[in-house]
N, C-alpha and C positions, 0 to 999 in steps of 0.2 A: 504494500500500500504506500508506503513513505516513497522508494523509487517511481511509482505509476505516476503519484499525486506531485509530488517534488519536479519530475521531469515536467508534468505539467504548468506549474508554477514559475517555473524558470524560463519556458517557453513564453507563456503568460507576457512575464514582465520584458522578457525581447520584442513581443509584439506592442507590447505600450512605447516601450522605450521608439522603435522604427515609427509609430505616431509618434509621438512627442518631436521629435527630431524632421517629420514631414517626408521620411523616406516611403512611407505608406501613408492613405488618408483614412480614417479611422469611418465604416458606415455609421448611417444614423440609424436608429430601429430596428430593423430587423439584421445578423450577421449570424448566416447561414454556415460558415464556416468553420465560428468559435462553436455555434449551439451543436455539430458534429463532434466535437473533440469531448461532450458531456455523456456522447450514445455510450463509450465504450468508460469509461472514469465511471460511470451509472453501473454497467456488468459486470465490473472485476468488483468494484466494492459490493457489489449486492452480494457475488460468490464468496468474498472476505465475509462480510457481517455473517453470513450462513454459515463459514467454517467456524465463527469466533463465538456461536453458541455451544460450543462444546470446550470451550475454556472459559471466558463469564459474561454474564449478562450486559455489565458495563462496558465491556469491547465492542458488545454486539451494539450497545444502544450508538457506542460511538457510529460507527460502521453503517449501521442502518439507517441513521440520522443523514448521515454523510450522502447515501444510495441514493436517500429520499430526496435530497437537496440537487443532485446532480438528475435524476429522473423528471424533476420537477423543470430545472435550469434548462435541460438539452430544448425540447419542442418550445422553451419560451423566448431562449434566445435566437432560435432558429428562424421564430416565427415576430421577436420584437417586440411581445406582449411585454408592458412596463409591471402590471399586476403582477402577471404570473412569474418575473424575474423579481421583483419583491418577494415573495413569499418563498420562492429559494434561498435570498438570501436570509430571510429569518432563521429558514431548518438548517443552513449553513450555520448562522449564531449558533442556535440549540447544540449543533454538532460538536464546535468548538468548545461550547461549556461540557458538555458531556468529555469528551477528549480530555479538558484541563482535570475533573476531576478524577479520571481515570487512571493519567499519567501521575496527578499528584499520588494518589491511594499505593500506585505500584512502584513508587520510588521511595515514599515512606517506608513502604514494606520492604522493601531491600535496605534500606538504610538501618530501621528497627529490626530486622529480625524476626518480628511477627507483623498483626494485622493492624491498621491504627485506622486504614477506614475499607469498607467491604468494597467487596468489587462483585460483588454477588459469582461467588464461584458455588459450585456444586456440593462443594464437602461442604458442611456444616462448619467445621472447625477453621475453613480458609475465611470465615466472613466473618467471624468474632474477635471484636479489638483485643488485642491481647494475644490471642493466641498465635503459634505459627502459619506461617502461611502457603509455603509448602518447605518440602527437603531439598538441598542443593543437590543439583548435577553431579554424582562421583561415581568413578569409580572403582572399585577395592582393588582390581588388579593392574590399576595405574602408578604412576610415581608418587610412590612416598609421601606423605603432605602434600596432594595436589588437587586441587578439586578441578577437573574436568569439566570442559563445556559453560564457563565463565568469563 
């Protein structure tokens, strides 16, 4: 997702930059082009948020959130609708708030050792503050003191 969405991003900001600069002229309303580039950024995240309900709900909300925003975005950029690019970018908002607290919950947990905010996973035990939240990557018949896959 980060490579798909990143590449996109970057892309993004070279075609602002090529407006800004007048080497391209930016359309008005309808830019059948860009609203293409949201068919396929729409599919792989929909197939991500699907894979991401079998490690936690909060990945998925991310994820789904994301699908919804880009499903939304493709026909309305496509087609110029100012409404309907509105209300993508809200579930975009929504998205990024869901992401922030996502990434916060799973850095805390890596930093603490256990749970300090849920990410709603499966096990019982991965969603309760306090407790751990899963077991590190190792292992036994590796080097010495090494934990593996870190």
């Amino acid at each position: 997702m980060h490579g798909m969405w990143g590449s996109f991003w970057m892309a993004f900001g070279v075609l602002n930059l090529l407006f800004a600069a007048g080497t391209l002229v930016e359309p008005k309303g309808a830019f059948p082009a860009l609203g293409f580039w949201f068919i396929p950024l729409a599919a792989i995240t929909w197939s991500g948020a699907f894979a991401a309900l079998s490690e936690s709900l909060a990945l998925f909300a991310v994820l789904a959130t994301l699908a919804t925003g880009s499903t939304i975005a493709a026909p309305a950029i496509w087609t110029g609708s100012a409404g309907w690019e509105k209300a993508a970018g809200w579930v975009f908002v929504f998205s990024a708030g869901f992401a922030w607290y996502t990434a916060t919950a799973m850095m805390l947990a890596g930093a603490a050792g256990k749970v300090v905010l849920p990410l709603g996973k499966y096990k019982r035990d991965a969603n309760v503050p306090g407790e751990k939240p899963m077991h590190p990557i190792q292992l036994e018949w590796a080097e010495p003191g090494v934990k593996m896959g870190q």
